[in-house]
C-alpha positions as a LaTeX table, in Angstrom:
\begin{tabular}{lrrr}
\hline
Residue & $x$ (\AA) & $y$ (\AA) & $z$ (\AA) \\
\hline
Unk1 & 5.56 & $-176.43$ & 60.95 \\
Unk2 & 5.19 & $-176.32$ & 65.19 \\
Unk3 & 5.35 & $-179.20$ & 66.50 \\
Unk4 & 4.23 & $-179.83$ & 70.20 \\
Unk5 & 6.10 & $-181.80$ & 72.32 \\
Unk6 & 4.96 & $-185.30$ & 74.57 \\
Unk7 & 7.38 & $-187.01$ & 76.80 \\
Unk8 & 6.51 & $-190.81$ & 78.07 \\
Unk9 & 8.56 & $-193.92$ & 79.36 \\
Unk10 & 6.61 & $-196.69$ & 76.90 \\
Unk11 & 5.69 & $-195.78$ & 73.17 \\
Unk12 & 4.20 & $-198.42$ & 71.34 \\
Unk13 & 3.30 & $-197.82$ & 67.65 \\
Unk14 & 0.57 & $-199.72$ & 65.78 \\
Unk15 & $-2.22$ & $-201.54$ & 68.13 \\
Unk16 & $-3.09$ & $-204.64$ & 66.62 \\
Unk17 & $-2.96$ & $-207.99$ & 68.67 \\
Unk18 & 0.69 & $-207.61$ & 69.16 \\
Unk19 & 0.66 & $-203.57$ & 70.06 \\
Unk20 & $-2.20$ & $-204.09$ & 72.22 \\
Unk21 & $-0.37$ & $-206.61$ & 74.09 \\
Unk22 & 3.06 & $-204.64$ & 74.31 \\
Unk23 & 0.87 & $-201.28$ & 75.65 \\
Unk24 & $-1.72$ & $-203.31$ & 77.91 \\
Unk25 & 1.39 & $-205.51$ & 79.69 \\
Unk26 & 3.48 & $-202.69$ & 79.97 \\
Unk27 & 0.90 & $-200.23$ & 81.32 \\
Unk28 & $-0.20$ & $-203.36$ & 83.80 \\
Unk29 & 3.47 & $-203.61$ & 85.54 \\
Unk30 & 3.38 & $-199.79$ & 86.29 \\
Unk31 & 5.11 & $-198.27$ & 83.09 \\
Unk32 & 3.87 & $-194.51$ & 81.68 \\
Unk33 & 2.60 & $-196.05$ & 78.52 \\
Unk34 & 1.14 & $-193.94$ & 74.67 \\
Unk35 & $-0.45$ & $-196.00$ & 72.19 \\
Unk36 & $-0.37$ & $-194.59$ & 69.15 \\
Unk37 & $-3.24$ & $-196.26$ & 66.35 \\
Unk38 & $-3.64$ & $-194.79$ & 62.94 \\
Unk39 & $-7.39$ & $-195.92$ & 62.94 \\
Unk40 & $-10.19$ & $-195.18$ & 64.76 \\
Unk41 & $-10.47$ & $-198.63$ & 66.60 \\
Unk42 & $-7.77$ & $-200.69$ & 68.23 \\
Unk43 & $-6.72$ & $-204.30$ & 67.26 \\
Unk44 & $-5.87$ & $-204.25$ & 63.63 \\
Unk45 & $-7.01$ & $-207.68$ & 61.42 \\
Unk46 & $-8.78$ & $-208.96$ & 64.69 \\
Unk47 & $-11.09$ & $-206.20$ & 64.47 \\
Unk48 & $-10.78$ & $-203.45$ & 61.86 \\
Unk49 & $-9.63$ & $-206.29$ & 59.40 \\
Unk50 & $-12.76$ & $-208.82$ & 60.66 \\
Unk51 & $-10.52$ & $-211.69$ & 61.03 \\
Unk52 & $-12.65$ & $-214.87$ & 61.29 \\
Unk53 & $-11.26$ & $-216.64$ & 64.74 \\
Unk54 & $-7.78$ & $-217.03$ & 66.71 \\
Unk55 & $-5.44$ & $-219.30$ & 64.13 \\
Unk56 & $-2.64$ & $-221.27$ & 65.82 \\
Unk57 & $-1.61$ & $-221.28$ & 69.14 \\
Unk58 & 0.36 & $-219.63$ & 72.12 \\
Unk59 & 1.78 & $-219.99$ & 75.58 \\
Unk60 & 0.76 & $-216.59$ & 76.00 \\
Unk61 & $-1.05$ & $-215.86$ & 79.55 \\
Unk62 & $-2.65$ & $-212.81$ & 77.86 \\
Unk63 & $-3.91$ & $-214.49$ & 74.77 \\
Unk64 & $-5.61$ & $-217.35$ & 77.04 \\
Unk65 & $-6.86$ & $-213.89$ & 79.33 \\
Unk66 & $-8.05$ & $-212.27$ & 75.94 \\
Unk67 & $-10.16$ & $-215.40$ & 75.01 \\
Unk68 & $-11.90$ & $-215.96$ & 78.46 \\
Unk69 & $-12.49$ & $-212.44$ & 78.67 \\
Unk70 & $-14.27$ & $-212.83$ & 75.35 \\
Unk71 & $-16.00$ & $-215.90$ & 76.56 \\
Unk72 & $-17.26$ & $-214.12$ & 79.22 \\
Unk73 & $-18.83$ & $-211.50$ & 76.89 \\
Unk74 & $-20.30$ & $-213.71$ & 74.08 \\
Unk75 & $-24.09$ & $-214.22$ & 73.37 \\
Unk76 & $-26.00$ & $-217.12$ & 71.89 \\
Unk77 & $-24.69$ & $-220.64$ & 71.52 \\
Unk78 & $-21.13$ & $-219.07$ & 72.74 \\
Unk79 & $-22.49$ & $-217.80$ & 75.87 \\
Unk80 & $-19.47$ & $-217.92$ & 78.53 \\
Unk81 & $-17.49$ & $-220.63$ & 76.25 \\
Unk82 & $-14.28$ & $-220.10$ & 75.02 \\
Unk83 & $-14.20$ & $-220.45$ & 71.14 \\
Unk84 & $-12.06$ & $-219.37$ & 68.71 \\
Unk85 & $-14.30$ & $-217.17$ & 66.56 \\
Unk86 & $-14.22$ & $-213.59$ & 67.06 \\
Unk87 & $-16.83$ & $-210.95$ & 67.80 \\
Unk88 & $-15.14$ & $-207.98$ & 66.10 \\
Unk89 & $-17.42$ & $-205.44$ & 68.41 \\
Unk90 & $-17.47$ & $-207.16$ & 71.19 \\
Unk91 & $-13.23$ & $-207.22$ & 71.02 \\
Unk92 & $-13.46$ & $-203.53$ & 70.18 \\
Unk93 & $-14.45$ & $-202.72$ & 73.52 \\
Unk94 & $-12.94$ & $-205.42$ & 75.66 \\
Unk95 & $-9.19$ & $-204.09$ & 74.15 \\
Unk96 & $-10.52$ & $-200.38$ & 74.88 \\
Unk97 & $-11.67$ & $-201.58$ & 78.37 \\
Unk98 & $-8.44$ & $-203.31$ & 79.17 \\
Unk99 & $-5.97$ & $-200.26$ & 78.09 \\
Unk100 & $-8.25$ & $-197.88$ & 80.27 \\
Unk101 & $-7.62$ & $-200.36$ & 83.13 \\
Unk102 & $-4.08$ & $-200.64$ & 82.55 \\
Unk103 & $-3.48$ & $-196.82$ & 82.53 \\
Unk104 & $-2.83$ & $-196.70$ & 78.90 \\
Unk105 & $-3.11$ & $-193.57$ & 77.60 \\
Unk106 & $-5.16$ & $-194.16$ & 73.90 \\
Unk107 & $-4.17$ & $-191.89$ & 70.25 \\
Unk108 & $-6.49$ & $-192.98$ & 67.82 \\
Unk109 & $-6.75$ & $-191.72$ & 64.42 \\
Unk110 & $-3.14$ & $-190.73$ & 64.95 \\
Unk111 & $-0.37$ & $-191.59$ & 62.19 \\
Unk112 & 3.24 & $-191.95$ & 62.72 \\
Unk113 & 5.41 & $-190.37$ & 60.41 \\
Unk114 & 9.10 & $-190.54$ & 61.24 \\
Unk115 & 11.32 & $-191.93$ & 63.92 \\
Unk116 & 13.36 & $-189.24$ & 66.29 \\
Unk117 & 16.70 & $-190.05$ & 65.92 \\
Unk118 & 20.52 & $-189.72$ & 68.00 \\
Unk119 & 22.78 & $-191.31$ & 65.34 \\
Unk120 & 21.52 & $-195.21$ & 65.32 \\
Unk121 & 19.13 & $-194.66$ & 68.58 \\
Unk122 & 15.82 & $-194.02$ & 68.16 \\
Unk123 & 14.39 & $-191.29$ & 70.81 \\
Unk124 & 10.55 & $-190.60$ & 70.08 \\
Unk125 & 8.31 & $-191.18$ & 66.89 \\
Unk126 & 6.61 & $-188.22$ & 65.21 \\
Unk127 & 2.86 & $-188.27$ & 64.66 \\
Unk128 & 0.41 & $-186.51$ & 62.81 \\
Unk129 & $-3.10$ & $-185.88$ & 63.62 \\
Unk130 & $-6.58$ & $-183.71$ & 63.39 \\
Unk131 & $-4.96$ & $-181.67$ & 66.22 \\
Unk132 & $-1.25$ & $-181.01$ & 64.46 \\
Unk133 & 2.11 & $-182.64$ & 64.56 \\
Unk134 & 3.60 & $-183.91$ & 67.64 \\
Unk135 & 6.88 & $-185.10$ & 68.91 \\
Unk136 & 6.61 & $-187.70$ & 70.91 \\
Unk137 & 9.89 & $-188.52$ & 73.09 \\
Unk138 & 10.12 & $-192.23$ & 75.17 \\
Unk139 & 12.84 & $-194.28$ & 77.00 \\
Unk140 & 11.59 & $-197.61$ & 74.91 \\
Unk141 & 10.27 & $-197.23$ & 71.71 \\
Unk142 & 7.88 & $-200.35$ & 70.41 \\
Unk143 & 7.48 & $-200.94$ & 66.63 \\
Unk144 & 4.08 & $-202.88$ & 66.21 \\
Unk145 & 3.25 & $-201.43$ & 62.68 \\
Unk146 & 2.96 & $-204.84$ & 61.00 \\
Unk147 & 5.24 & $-203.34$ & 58.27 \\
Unk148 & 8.02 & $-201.99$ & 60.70 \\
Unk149 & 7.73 & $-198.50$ & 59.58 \\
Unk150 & 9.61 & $-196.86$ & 62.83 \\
Unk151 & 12.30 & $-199.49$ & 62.18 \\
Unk152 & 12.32 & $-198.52$ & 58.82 \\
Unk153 & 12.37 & $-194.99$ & 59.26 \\
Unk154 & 15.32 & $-195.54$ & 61.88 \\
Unk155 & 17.17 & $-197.16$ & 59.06 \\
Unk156 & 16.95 & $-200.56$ & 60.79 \\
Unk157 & 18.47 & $-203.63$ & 58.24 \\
Unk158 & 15.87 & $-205.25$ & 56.76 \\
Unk159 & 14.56 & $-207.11$ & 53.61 \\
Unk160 & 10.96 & $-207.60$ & 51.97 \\
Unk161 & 9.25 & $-210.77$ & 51.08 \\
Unk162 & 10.87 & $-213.80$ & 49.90 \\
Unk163 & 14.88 & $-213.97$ & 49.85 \\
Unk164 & 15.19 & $-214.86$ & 46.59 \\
Unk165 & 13.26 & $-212.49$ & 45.06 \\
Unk166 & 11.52 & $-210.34$ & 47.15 \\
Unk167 & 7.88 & $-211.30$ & 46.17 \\
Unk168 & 5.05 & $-210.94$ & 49.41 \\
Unk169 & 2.29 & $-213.11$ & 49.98 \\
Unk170 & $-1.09$ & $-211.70$ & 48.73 \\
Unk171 & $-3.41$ & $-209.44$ & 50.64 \\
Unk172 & $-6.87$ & $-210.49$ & 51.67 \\
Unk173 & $-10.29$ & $-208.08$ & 52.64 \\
Unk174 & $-12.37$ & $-210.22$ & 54.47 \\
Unk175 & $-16.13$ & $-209.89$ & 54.83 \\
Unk176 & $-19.34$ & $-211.18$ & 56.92 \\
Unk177 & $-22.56$ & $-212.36$ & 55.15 \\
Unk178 & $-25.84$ & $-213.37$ & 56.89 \\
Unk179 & $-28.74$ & $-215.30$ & 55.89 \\
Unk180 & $-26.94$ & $-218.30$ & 56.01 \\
Unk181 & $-28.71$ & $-221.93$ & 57.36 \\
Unk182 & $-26.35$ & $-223.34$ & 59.61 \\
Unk183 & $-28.54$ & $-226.74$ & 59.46 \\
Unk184 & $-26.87$ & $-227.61$ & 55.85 \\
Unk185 & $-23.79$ & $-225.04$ & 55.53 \\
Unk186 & $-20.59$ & $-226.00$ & 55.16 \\
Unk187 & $-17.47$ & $-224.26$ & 56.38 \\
Unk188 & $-14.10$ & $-225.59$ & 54.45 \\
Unk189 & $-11.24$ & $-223.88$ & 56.55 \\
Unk190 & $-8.32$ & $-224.87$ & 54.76 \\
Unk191 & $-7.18$ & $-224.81$ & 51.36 \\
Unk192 & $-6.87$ & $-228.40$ & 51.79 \\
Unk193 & $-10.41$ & $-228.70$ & 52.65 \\
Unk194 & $-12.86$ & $-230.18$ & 49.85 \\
Unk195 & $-16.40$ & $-230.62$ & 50.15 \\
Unk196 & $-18.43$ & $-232.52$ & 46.93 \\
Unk197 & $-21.47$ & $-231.21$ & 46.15 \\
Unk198 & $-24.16$ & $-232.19$ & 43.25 \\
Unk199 & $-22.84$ & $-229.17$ & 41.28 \\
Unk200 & $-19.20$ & $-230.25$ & 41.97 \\
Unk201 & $-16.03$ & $-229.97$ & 44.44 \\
Unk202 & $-16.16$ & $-226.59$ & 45.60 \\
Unk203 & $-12.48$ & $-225.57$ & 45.89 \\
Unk204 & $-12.30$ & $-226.54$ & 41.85 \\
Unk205 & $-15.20$ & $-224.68$ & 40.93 \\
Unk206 & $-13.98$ & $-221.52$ & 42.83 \\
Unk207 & $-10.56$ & $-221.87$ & 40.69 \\
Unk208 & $-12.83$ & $-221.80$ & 37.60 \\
Unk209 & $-15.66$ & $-219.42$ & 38.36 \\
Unk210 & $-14.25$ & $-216.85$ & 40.74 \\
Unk211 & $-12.30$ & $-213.74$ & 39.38 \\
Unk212 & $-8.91$ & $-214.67$ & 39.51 \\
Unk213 & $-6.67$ & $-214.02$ & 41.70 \\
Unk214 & $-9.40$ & $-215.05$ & 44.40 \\
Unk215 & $-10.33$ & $-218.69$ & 43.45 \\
Unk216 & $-10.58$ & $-220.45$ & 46.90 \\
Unk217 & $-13.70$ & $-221.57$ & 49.24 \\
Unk218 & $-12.68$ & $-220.46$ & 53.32 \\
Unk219 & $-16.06$ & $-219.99$ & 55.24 \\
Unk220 & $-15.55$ & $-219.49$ & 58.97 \\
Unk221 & $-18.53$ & $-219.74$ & 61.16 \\
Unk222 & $-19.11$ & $-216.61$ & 63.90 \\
Unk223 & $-20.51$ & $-216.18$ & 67.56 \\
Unk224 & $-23.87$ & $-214.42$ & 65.52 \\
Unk225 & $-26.77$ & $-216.89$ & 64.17 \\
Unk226 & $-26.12$ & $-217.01$ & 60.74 \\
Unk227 & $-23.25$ & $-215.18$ & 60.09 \\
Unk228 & $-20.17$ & $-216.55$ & 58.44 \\
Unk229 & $-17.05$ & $-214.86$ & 57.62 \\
Unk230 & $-15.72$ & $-214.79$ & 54.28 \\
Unk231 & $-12.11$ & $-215.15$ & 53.75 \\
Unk232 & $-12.24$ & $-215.58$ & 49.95 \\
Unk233 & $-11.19$ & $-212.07$ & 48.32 \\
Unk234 & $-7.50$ & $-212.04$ & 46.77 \\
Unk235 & $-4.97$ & $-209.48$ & 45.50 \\
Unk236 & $-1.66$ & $-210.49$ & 44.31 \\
Unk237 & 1.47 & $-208.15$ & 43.60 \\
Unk238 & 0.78 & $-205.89$ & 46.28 \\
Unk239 & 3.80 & $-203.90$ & 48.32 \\
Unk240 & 1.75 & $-203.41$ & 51.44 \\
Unk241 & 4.22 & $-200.48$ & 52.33 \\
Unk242 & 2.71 & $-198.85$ & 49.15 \\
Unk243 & $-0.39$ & $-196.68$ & 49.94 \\
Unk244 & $-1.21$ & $-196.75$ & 46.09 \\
Unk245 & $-0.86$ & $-200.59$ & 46.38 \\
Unk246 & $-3.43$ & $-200.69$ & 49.79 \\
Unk247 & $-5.52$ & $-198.61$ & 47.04 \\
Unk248 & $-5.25$ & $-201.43$ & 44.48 \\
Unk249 & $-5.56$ & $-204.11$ & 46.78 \\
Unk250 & $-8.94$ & $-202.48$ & 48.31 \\
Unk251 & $-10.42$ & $-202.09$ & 45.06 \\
Unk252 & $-9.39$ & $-205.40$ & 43.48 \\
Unk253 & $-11.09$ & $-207.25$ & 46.70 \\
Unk254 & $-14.03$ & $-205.12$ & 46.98 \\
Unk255 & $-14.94$ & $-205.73$ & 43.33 \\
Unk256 & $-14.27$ & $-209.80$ & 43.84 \\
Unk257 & $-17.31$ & $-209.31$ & 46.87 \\
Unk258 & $-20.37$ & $-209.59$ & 44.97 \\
Unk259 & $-19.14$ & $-212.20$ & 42.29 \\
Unk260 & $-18.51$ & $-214.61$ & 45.48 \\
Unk261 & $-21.63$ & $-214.09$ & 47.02 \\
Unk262 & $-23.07$ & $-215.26$ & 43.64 \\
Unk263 & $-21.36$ & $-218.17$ & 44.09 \\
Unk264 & $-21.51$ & $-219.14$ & 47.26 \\
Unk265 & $-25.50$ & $-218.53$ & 46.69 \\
Unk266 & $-25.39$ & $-220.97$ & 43.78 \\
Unk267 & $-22.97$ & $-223.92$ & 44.88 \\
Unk268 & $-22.41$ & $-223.22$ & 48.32 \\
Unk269 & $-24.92$ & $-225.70$ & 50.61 \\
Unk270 & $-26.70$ & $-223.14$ & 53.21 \\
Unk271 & $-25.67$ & $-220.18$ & 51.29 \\
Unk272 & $-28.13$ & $-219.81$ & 49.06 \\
Unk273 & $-29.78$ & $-216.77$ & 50.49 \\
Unk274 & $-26.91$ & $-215.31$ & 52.05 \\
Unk275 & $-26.15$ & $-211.17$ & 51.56 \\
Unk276 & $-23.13$ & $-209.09$ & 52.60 \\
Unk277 & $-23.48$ & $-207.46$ & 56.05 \\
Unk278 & $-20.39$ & $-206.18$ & 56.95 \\
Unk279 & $-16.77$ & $-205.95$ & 55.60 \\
Unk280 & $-13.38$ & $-204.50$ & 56.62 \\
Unk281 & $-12.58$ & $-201.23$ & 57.09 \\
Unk282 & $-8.49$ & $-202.48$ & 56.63 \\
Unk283 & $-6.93$ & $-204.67$ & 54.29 \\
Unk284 & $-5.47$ & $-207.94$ & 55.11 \\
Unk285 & $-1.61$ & $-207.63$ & 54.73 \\
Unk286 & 0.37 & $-210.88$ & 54.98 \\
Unk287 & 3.91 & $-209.81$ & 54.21 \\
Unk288 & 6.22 & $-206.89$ & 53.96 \\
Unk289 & 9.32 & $-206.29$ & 55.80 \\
Unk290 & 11.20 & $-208.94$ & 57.70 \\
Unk291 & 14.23 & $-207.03$ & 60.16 \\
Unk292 & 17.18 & $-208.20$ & 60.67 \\
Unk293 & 17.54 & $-209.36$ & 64.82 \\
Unk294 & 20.24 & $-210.25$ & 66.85 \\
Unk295 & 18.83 & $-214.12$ & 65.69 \\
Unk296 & 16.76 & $-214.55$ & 63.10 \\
Unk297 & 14.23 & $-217.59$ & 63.23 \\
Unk298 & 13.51 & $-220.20$ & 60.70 \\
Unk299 & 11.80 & $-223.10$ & 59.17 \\
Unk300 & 14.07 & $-225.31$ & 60.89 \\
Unk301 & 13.66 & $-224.13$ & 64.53 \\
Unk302 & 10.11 & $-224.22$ & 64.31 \\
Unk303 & 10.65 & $-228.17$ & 62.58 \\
Unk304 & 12.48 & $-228.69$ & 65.52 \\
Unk305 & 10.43 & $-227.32$ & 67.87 \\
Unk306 & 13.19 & $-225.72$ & 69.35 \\
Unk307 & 14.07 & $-224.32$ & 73.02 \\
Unk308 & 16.14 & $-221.75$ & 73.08 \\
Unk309 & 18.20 & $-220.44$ & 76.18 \\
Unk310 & 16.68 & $-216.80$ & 75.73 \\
Unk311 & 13.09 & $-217.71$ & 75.08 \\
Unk312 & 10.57 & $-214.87$ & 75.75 \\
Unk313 & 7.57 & $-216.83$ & 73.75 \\
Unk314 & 6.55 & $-219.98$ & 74.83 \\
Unk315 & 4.31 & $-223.31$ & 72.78 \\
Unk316 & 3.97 & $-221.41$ & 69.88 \\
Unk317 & 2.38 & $-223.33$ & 67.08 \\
Unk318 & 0.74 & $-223.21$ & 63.34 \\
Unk319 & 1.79 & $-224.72$ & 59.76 \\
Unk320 & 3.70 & $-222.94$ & 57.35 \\
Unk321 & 0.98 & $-220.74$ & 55.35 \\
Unk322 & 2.09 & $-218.88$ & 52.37 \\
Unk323 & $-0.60$ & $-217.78$ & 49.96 \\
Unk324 & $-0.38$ & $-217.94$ & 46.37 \\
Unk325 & 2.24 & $-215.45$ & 45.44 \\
Unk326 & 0.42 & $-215.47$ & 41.81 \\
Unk327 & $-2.71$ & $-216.17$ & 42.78 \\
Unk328 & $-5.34$ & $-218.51$ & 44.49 \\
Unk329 & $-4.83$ & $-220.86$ & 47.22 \\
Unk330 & $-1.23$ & $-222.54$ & 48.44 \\
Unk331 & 2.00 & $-221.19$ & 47.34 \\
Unk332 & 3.94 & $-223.52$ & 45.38 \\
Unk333 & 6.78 & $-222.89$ & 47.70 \\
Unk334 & 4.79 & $-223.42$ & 50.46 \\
Unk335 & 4.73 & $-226.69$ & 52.76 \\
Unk336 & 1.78 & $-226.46$ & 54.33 \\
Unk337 & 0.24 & $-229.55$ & 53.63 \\
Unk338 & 3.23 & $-231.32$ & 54.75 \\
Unk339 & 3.54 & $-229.86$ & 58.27 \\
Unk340 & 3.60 & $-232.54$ & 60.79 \\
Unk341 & 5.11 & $-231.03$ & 63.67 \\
Unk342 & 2.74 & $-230.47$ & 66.46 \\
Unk343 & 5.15 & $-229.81$ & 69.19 \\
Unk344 & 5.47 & $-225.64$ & 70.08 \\
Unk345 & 8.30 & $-224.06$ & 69.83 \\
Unk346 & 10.00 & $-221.06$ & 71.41 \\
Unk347 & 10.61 & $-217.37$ & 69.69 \\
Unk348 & 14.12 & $-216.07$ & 71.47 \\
Unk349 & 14.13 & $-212.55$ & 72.77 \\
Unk350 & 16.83 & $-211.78$ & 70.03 \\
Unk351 & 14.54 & $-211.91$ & 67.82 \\
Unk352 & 13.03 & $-208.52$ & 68.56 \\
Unk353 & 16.30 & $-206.85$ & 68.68 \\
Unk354 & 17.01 & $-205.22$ & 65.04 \\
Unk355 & 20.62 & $-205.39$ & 65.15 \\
Unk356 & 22.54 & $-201.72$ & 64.89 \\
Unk357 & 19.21 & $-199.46$ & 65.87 \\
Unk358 & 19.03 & $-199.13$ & 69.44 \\
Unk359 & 15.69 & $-198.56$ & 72.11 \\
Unk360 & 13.23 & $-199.94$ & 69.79 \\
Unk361 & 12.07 & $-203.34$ & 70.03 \\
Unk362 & 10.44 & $-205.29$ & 67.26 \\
Unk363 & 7.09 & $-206.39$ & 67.68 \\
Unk364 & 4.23 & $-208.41$ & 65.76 \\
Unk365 & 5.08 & $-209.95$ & 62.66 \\
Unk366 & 8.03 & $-207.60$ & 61.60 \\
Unk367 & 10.60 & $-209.61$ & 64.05 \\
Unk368 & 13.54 & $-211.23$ & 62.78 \\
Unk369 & 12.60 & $-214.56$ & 60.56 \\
Unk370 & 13.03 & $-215.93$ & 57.16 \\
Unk371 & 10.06 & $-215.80$ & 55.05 \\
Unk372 & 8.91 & $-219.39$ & 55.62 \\
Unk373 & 9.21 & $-219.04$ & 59.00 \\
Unk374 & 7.43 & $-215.55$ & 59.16 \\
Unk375 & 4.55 & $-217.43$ & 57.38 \\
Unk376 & 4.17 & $-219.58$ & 60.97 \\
Unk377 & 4.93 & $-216.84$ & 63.53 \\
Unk378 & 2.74 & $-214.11$ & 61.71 \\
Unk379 & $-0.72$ & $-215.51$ & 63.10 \\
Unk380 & $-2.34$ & $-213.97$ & 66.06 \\
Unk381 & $-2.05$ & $-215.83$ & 69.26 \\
Unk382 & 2.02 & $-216.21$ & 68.66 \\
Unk383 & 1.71 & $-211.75$ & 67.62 \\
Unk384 & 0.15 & $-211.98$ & 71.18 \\
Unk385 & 2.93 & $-213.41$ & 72.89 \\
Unk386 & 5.54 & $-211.45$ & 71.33 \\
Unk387 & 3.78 & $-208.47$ & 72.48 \\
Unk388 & 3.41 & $-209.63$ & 75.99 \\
Unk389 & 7.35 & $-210.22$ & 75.92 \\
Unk390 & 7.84 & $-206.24$ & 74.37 \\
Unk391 & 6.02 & $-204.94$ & 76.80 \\
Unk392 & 7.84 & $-207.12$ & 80.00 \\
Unk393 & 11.13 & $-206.10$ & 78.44 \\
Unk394 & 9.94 & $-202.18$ & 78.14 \\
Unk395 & 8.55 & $-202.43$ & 81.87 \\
Unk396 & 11.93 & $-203.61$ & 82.82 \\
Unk397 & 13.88 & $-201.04$ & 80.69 \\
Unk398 & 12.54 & $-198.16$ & 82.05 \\
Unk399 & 12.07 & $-199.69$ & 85.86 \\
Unk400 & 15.98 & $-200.38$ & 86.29 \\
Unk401 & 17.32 & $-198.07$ & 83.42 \\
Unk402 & 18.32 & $-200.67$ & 81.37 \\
Unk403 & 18.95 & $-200.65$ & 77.58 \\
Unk404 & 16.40 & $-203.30$ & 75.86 \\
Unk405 & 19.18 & $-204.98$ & 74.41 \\
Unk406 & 20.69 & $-205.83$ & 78.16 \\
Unk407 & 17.53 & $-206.93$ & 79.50 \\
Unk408 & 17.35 & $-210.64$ & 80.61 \\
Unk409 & 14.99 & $-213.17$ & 79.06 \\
Unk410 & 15.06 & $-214.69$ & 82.31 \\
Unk411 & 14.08 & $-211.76$ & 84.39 \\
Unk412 & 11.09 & $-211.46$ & 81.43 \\
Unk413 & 10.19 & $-214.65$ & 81.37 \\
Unk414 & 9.67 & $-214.42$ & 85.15 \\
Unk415 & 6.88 & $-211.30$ & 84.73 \\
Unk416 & 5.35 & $-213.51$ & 81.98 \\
Unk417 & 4.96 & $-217.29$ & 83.05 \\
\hline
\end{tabular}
């Protein structure tokens, strides 16, 4: 097998909102930056995986950039407002547009397939695509896979799922449908949320008539007259670091599409001519790997809305949301419901140092936290902010020839806020 060879200063791996973030910031401060993206678009779930709207909240300059940007490009009711609903197309092209402008040199439908090692330091990834296998060698290495796979390929310490027992929250394909009269509709966003109808409460009639595992009602409106987004499929038992599980899970959602539509058409108010338009080209994956940083967050910190001295993330906030392990709606384990805290809370740069594996930096929902606390951090916005913090610390790395692991939170937090 010949292998060609690509030399750069930045490599970030995986381009959803956190590998975007790391490859846009770094490329912005002046740093020789690859992006490497297994699919054909950038942005993972927010685009490829039609996520419904920004959940939770961030501190993040670039995620409050990303939204007025999107403002800026919405049509309809949502002309020039900032709104949390999504635009999958429209974000498509505003990502593309903002790597071009921050010199950010784009490999799409390019897979990674091993990490380039010296003993426990991680030199380059290799990648596979239509035009062979490459070698690509960089000074900072960024892991924004979702699943970690450079850091597990570097043999970074790590575990999967819940502590106890290793079990991952389901994984979700979400879908648009049209035809939908906003004048009656109803949109229950939470599993929490219950709306009575003459035909009954819908959340209870979903747990009774849906396919099981799905069994829950979560209708997001969209910037499109219409539209709503469907976040209603369900697959438990699913190791998303398993490409015959991604199989399973795609199959077992796409055959749960039609039977909700048929529901939603005959006890959904506003839905009763509604029809599938669109759906996602990736599956929703919740939970796989959790590393093992230099400090490794959890439910209390976020309880506690704490500071830390190293901070690199800043008013990070959401409830603790763990899906069904066995199947629909809240985890039993979960304390969603109960989450009171509204303060944000800080994510410490340690957090996206694996101990033991050197020059890679963890990034997205793969850095260091228990499960309950990766069930909080996981969302977008807070992904966004961790990847604005990767790609500061990278900029810095390669600027003053620095090891990640020496760089300052201060001196990052100063490029940042």
């Amino acid at each position: 097998m010949t292998k060609s060879t690509i030399n750069t200063e930045v490599l970030v791996v995986g381009s959803g909102p956190a590998g975007f973030s790391a490859a846009y910031t770094a490329g912005k401060l002046g740093a020789k930056v690859i992006l490497v993206e297994q699919s054909g678009d950038v942005g993972g779930i927010s685009t490829s995986g039609l996520m419904s709207h920004w959940t939770g909240r961030c501190g993040s300059p670039l995620y409050h950039k990303i939204l007025k940007e999107s403002a800026d490009r919405n049509e309809g009711e949502y002309k020039g407002k900032i709104t949390k609903y999504i635009n999958p197309e429209k974000l498509k092209t505003l990502y593309l547009e903002m790597l071009e402008e921050a010199g950010v040199k784009i490999m799409l439908y390019t897979f990674a397939c091993d990490a380039i090692m010296d003993e426990n330091t991680v030199k380059g990834v290799t990648v596979v695509n239509k035009s062979g296998f490459f070698d690509i060698f960089a000074k900072v290495i960024i892991d924004a896979t979702g699943d970690g796979d450079i850091a597990f390929k570097a043999g970074a310490e790590h575990f999967v799922g819940r502590e106890e027992d290793g079990k991952m929250q389901p994984a979700t394909l979400m879908f648009k449908v049209g035809g939908v009269d906003y004048s009656k509709a109803v949109f229950p966003g939470s599993f929490e949320t219950t709306v009575d109808t003459e035909k009954g409460e819908l959340q209870s009639l979903a747990r009774q008539i849906l396919p099981h595992p799905a069994g829950h009602v979560l209708l997001y409106k969209t910037t499109l007259p219409g539209v709503v987004t469907c976040n209603m499929t369900n697959c438990t038992d699913v190791d998303g670091t398993k490409a015959e599980d991604l199989t399973k899970a795609t199959i077992t959602c796409r055959k749960q599409m039609e039977s909700i539509v048929e529901f939603l058409r005959e006890y959904v108010p506003g839905y009763e001519n509604c029809f599938i338009i669109s759906s996602a080209s990736l599956i929703g994956v919740r939970e796989t790997r959790h590393f093992v940083g230099e400090y490794t967050l959890t439910q209390e910190d976020i309880l506690q809305a704490r500071v830390f001295d190293d901070y690199v993330v800043y008013d990070a906030h959401f409830n603790f949301d763990v899906h069904n392990i066995t199947g629909a709606g809240l985890d039993k384990t979960g304390v969603q419901h109960n989450f009171k805290q509204q303060n944000g809370y800080t994510i410490p740069y340690r957090c996206l140092l694996p101990i033991k594996t050197e020059n890679l930096l963890l990034c997205g929902r793969n850095i260091s936290g228990t499960h309950i606390a990766h069930s909080n951090f996981r969302v977008m916005p807070i992904c966004v902010g961790i990847g604005e913090a990767a790609g500061v610390s990278a900029y810095l790395s390669v600027k003053n020839n620095i090891p990640v692991r020496k760089i300052s939170a201060k001196d990052i937090r100063k490029l940042i806020f």
